[in-house]
N, CA, C and O of each residue as an XYZ file, in Angstrom:
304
protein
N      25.269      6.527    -18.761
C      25.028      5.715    -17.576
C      23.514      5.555    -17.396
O      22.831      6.534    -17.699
N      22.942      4.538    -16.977
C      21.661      4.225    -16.746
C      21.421      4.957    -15.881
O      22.361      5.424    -15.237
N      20.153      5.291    -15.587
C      19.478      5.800    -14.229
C      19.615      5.025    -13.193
O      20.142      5.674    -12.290
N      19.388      3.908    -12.870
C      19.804      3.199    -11.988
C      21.270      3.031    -11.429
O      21.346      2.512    -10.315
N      22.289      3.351    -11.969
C      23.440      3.486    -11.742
C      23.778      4.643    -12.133
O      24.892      4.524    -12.643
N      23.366      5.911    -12.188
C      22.848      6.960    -11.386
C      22.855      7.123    -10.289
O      23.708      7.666     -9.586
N      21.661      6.552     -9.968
C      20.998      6.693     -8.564
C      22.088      5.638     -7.066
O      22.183      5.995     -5.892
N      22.667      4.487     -7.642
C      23.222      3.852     -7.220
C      24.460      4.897     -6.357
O      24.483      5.062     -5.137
N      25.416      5.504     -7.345
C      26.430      6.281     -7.496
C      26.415      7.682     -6.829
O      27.351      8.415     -6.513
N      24.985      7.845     -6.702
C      24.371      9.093     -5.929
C      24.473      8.974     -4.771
O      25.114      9.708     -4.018
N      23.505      7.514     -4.343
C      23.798      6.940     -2.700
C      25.151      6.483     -2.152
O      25.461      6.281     -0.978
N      25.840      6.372     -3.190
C      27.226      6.387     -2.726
C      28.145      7.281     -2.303
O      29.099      7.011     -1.574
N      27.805      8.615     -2.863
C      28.523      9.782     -2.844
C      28.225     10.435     -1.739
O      29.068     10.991     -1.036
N      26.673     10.403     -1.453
C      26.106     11.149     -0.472
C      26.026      9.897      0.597
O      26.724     10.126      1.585
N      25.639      9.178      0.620
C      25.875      8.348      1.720
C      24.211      8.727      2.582
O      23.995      8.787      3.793
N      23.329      8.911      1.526
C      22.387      8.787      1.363
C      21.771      7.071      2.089
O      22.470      6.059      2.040
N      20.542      7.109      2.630
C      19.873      5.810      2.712
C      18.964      5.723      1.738
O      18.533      6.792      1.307
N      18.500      4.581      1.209
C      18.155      3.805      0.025
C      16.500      4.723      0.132
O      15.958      5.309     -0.805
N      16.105      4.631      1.222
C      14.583      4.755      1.864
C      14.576      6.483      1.504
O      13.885      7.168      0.750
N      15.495      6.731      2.269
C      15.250      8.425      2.355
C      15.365      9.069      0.800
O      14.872     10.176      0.585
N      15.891      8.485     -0.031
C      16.161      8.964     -1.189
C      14.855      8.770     -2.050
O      14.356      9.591     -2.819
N      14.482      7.696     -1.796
C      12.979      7.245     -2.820
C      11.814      8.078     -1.954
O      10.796      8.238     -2.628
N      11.733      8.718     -0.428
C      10.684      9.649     -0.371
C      11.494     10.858     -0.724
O      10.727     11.748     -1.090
N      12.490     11.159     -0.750
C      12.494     13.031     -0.824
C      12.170     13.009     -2.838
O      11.724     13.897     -3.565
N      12.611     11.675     -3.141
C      13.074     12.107     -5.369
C      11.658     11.782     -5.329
O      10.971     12.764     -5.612
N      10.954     10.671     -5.057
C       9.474     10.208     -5.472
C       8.148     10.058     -4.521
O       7.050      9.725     -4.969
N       8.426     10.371     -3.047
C       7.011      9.541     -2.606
C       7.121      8.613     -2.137
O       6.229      8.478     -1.299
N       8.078      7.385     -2.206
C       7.774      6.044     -2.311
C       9.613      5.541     -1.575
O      10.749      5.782     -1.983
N       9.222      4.983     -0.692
C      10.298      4.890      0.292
C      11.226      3.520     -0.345
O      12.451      3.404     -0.319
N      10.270      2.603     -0.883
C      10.660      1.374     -1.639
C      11.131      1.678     -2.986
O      11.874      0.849     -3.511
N      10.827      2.711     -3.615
C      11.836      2.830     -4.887
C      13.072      1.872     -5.271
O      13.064      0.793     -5.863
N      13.903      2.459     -4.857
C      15.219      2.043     -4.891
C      15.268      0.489     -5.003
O      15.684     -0.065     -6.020
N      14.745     -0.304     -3.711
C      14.593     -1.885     -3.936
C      13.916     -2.245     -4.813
O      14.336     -3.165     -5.514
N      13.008     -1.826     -5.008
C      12.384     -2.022     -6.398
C      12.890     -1.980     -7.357
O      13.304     -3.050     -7.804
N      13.074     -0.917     -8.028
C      14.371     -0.647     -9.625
C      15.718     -1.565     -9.030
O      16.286     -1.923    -10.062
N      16.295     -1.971     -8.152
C      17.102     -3.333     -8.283
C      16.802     -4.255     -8.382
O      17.488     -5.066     -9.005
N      15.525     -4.615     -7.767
C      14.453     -5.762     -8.161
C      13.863     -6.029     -9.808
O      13.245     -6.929    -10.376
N      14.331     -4.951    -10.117
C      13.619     -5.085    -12.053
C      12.572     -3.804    -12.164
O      12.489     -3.211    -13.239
N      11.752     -3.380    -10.992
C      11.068     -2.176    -11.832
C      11.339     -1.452    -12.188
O      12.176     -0.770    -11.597
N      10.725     -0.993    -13.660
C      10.842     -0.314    -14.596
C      10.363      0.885    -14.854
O       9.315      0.840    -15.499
N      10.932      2.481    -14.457
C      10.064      3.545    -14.040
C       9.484      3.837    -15.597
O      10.024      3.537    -16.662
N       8.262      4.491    -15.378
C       7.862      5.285    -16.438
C       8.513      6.659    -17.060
O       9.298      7.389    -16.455
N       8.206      6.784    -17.895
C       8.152      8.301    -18.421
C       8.946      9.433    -17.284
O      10.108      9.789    -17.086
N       7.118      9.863    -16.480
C       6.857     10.950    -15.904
C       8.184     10.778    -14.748
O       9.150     11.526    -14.898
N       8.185      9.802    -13.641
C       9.059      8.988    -12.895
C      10.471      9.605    -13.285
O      11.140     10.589    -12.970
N      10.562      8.651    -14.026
C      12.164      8.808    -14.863
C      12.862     10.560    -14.779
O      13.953     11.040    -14.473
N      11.624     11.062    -15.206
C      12.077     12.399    -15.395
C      12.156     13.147    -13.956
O      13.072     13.855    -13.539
N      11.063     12.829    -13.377
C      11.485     13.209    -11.603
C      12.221     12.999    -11.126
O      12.443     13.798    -10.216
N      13.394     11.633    -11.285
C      14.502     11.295    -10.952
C      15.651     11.808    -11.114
O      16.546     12.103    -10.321
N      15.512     11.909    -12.535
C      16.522     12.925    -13.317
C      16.808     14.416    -12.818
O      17.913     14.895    -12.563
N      15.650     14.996    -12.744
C      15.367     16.027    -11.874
C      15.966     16.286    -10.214
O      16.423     17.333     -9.754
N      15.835     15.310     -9.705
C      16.370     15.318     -8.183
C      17.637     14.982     -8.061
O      18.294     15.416     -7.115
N      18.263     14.030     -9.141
C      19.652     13.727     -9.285
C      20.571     14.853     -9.773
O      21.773     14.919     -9.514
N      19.820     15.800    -10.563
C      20.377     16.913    -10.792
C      20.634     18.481    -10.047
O      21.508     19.307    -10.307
N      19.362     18.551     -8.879
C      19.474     19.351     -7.922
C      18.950     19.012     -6.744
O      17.932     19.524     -6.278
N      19.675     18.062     -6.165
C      19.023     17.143     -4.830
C      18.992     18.326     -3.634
O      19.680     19.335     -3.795
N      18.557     18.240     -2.997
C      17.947     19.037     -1.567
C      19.320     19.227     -0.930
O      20.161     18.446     -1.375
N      19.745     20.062     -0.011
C      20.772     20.599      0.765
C      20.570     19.316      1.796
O      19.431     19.163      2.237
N      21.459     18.513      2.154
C      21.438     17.280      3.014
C      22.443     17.068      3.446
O      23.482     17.258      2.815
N      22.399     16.645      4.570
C      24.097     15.941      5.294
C      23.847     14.402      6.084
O      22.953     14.246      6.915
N      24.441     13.722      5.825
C      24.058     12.515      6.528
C      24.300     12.480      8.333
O      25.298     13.109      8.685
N      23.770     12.044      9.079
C      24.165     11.990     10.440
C      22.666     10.956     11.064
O      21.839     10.301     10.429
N      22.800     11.159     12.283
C      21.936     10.154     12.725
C      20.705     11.013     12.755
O      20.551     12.230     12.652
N      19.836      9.962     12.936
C      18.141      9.589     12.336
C      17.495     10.438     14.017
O      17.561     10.334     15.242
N      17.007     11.107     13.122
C      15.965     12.217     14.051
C      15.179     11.344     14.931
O      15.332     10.138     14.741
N      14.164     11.802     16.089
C      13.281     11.620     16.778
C      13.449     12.020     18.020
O      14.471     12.681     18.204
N      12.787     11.834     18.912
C      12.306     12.282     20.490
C      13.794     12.417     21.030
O      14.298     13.509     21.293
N      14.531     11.044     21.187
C      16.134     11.574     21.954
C      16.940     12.078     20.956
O      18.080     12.027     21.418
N      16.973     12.483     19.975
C      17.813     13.303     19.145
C      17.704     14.633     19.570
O      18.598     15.383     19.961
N      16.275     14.875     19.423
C      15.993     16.424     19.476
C      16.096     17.143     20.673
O      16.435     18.318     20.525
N      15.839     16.647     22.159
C      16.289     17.108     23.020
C      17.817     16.685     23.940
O      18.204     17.268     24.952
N      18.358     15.765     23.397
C      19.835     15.208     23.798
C      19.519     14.167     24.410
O      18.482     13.512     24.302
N      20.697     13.936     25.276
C      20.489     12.745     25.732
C      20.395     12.771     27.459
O      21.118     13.553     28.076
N      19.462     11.867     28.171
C      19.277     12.432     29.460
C      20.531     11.593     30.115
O      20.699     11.717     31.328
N      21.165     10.988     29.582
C      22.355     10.098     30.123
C      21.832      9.330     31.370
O      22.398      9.338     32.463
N      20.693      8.670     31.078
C      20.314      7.284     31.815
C      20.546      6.412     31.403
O      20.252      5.362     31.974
């Protein structure tokens, strides 16, 4: 299987967002649209990918952190 359908199959499973996956595997939040767009990772890249696809971070999907997440909701 390509890396890209890999990575595709990954965000599917985990239910992962496109964004969050290209900063935790690379740095780069646009990854993902990109390599569907045609870019072509390098070498070093490739292998970082490979790498994170193989032991991705302890994660659960749910809603997106910030200010009313973290202290609840004041129900106004």
């Amino acid at each position: 299987m390509s890396l890209q359908g890999e990575i595709e199959l990954f965000l599917a499973r985990t239910r992962m967002a496109e964004t969050r996956f290209g900063r935790l595997a690379a740095g780069d939040p646009r990854l993902v649209g990109d390599l569907r767009r045609g870019r072509m990772p390098g070498p070093a890249l490739t292998a970082r990918l490979r790498a994170f696809l193989a032991a991705p971070p302890d994660w659960t999907p749910g809603r997106r952190g910030g200010a009313a997440s973290a202290g609840g909701s004041s129900g106004r």
